[in-house]
C-alpha positions as CSV (number, residue, x, y, z in Angstrom):
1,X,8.4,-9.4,16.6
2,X,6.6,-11.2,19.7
3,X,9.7,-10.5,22.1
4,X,7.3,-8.9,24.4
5,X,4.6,-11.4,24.2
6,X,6.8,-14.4,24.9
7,X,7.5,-12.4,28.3
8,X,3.6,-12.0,28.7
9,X,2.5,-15.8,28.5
10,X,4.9,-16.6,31.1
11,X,3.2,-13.6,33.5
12,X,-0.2,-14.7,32.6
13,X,-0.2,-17.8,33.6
14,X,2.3,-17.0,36.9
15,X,-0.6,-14.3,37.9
16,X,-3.0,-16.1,38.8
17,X,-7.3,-16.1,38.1
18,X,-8.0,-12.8,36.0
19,X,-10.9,-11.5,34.2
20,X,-13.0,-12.5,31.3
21,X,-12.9,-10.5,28.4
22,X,-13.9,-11.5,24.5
23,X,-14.5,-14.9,26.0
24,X,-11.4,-15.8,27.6
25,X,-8.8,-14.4,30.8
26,X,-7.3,-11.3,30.3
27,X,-5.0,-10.2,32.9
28,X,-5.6,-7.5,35.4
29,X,-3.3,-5.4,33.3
30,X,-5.8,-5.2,29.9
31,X,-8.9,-4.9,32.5
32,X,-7.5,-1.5,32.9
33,X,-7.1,-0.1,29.8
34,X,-11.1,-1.8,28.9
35,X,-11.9,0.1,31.6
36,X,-9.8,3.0,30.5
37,X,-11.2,2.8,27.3
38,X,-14.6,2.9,28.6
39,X,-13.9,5.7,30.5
40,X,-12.9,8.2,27.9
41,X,-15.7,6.9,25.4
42,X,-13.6,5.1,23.0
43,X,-14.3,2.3,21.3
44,X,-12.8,-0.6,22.7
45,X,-13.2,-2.2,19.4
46,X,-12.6,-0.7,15.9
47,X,-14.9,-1.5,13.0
48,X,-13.4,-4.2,10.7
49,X,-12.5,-4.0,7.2
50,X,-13.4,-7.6,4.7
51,X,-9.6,-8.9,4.5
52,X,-10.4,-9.1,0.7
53,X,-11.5,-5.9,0.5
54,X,-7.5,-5.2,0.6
55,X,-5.6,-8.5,-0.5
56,X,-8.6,-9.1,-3.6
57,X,-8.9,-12.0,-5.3
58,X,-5.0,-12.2,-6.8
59,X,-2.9,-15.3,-5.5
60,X,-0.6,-14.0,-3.1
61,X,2.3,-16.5,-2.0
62,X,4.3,-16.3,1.0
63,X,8.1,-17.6,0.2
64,X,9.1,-17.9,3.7
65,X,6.9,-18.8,6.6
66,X,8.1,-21.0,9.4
67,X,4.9,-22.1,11.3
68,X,6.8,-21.0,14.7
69,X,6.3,-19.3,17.7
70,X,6.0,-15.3,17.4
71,X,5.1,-15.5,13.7
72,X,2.6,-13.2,12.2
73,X,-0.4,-14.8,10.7
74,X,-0.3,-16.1,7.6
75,X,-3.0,-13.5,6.4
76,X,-1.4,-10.9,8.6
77,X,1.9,-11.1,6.0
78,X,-0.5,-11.4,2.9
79,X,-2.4,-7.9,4.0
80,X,1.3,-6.6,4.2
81,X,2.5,-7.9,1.4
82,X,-0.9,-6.6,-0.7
83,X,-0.7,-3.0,0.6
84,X,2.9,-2.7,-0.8
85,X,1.9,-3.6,-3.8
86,X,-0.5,-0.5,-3.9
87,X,2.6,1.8,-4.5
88,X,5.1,2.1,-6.8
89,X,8.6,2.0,-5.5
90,X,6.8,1.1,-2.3
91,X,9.4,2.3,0.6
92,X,8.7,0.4,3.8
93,X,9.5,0.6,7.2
94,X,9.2,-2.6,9.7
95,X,9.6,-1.8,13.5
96,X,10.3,-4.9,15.1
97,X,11.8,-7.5,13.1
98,X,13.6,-10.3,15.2
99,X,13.7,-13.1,12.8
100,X,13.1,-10.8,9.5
101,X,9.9,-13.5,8.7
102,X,7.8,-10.7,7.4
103,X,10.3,-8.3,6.6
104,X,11.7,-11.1,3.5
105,X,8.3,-11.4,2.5
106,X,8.1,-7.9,2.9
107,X,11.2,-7.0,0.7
108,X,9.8,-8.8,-2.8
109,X,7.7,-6.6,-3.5
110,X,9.0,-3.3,-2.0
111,X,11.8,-1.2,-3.5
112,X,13.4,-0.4,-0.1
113,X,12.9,-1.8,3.1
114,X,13.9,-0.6,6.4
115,X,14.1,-2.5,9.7
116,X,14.4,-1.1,13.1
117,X,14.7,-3.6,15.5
118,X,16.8,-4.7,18.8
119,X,20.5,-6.1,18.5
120,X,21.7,-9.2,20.5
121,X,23.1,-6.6,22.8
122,X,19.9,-5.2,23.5
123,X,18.1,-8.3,24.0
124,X,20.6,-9.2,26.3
125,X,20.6,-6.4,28.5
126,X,16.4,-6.7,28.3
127,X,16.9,-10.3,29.8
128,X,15.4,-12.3,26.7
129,X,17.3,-15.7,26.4
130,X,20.7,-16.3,24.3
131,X,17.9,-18.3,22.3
132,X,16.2,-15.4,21.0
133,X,19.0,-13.4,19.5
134,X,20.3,-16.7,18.5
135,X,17.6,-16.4,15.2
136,X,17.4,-12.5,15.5
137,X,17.7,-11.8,11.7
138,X,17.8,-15.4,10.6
139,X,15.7,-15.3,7.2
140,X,17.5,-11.9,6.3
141,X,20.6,-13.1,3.8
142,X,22.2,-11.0,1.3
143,X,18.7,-9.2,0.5
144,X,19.9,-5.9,-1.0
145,X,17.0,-3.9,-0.5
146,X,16.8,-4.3,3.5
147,X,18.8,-1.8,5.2
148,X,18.6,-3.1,9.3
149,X,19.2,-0.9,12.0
150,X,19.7,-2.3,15.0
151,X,18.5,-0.3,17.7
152,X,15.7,0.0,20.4
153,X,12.7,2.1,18.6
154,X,12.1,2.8,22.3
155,X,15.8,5.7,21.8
156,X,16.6,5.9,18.3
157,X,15.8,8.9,16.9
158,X,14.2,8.5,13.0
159,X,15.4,11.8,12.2
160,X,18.1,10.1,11.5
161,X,16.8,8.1,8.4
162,X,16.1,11.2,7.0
163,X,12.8,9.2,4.9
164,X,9.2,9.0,4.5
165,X,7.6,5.9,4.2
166,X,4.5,4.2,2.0
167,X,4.0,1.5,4.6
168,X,5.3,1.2,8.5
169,X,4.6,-1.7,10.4
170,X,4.7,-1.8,14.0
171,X,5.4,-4.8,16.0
172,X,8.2,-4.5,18.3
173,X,7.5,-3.4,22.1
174,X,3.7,-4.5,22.9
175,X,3.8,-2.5,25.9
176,X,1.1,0.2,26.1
177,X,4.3,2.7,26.3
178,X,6.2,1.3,23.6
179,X,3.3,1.1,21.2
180,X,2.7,4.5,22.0
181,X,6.0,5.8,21.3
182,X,6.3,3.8,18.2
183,X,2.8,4.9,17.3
184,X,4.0,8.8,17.8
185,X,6.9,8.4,15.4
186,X,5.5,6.6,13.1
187,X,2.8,9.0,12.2
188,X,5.7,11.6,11.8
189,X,7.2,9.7,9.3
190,X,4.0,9.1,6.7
191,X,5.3,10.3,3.4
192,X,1.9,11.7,2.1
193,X,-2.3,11.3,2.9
194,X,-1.6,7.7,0.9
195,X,0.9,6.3,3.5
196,X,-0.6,3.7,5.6
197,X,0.4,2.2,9.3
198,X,-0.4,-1.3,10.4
199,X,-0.1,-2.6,14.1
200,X,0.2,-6.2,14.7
201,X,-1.5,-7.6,18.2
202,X,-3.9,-5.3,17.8
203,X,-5.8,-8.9,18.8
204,X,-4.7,-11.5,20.1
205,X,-7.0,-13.3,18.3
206,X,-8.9,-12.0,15.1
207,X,-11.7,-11.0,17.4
208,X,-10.0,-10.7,20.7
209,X,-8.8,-7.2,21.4
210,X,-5.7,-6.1,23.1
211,X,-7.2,-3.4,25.1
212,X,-3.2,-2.1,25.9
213,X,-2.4,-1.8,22.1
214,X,-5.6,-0.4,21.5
215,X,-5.0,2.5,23.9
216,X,-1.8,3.4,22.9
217,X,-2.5,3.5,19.3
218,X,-5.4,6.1,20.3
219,X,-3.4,8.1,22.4
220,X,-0.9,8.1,19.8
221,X,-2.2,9.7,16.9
222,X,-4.2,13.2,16.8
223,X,-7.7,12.6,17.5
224,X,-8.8,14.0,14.0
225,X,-7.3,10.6,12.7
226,X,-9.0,8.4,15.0
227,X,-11.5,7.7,12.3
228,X,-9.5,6.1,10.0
229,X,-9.0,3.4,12.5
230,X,-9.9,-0.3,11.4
231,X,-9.1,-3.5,12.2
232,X,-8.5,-6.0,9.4
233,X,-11.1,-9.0,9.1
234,X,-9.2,-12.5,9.6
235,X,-5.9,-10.9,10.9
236,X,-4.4,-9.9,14.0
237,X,-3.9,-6.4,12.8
238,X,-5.2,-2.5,13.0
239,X,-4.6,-0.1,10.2
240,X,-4.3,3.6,9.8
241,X,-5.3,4.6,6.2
242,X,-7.3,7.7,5.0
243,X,-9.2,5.7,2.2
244,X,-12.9,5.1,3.1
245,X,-14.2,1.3,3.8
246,X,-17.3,-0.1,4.5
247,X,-16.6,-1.9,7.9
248,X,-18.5,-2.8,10.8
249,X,-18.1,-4.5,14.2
250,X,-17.0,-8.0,14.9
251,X,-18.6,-9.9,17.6
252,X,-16.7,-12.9,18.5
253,X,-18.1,-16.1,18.1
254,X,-19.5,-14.9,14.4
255,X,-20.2,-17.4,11.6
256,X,-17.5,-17.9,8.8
257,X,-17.9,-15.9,6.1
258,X,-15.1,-16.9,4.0
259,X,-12.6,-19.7,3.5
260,X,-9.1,-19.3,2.0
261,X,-7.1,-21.9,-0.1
262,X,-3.6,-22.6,1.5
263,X,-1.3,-24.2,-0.2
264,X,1.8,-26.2,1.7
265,X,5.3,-26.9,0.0
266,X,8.2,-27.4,2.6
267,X,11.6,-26.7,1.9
268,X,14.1,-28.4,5.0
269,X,17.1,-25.9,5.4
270,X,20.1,-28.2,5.3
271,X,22.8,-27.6,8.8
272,X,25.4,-26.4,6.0
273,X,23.5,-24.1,3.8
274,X,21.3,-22.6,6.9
275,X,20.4,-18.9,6.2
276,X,23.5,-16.8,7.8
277,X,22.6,-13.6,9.9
């Protein structure tokens, strides 16, 4: 979900000149946490994993995809939709949802998925237009193995699901606070040394760092861990996963390395038999 980052375009370009990072302006606000970064000798980049290294070389199709604003990247939902297929009975938890894009994508190949993400209550009271809750949910339709929960990750207590999960991804609150409060219960709810977490905005490009995210998602899991760190080649994501890689650093600006075949079918969705919330 890119709630929070609609909110952030609109303050970038209202504040005014700020600095250059990675090649373009970052606000005054992810000059801090470089600095921050900096200042408690962390990287401010994590070493990247090949993309194929995950996804290989099977053809992986996305059924749903809308092209639209606040949509993962196409290879972001691929990496997703590859790691789930690494388990059997894969049980996956989503934090952050709004229009259930990857969460559908998500939920073919996954035995259970669960969503924790804001209701059209919550958006309201948070100040995001009727717009926005207008699609919250809008691919999700009769999809049996989604269970949503629609709360702020920010309060609900996970107890409360009373599960461990193969796969969490977190893109809800972009915040540095609310990634690291996502972060923090997330790690809680790995269900063995197997289970793997993936942020989205880790970047906001492939190779442009979001030095906020980044800090949180350090702060949030015990230090011992901060080694199996890596951002994912050609995505906008970090994982968390014990299993070894060969990874390096990514300057920006690097030569192409690889190309991927997309393939384009589009389906309209007539007024009368749009997808129902």
């Amino acid at each position: 979900m890119k709630l929070s980052n609609i909110k952030r375009k609109t303050k970038y370009f209202l504040a005014g000149p700020g600095a250059f990072i990675n090649g373009g302006i970052a606000s005054s606000r992810e000059v801090y946490f470089q600095k921050r970064l900096l200042r408690m000798n962390r990287s401010i980049r994590l070493p990247s994993i090949d993309i194929q290294t995950l996804i290989g070389n099977e053809n992986t199709i996305l059924n749903t995809y809308s092209f639209l604003p606040g949509t993962s990247m196409i290879t972001d939902i691929l990496l997703l939709k590859s790691l789930a297929k690494r388990f059997t009975n894969c049980a996956y938890l989503e934090i952050g949802s709004w229009r259930g894009e990857s969460l559908v994508n998500i939920a073919e190949v996954a035995a259970e998925c669960y969503s924790v993400s804001l209701s059209d209550a919550d958006m309201k009271s948070l100040g995001y237009p009727d717009s926005v809750s207008q699609v919250n949910d809008f691919f999700i339709k009769n999809t049996q193995n989604i269970t949503l929960i629609k709360q702020n990750s920010q309060t609900f207590d996970f107890k409360t699901l009373n599960k461990k999960f193969d796969l969490i991804f977190i893109d809800g609150d972009h915040t540095y606070k609310g990634v690291l409060t996502d972060t923090i219960n997330a790690f809680k709810l790995l269900k063995d040394k197997n289970s793997i977490i993936v942020w989205h905005d880790y970047g906001f490009t492939p190779e442009d760092v979001n030095f906020s995210v980044l800090s949180a998602i350090f702060d949030g899991l015990p230090p011992p861990e901060h080694n199996n760190l890596y951002h994912v080649s050609n995505t906008l994501s970090a994982i968390f996963c014990r299993e070894k890689f060969d990874a390096r650093i990514i300057s920006p600006n690097e030569k192409p390395d690889k190309i991927f075949t997309v393939g384009l079918k589009v389906n309209s969705i007539k007024p009368e038999n749009k997808l129902q919330r």
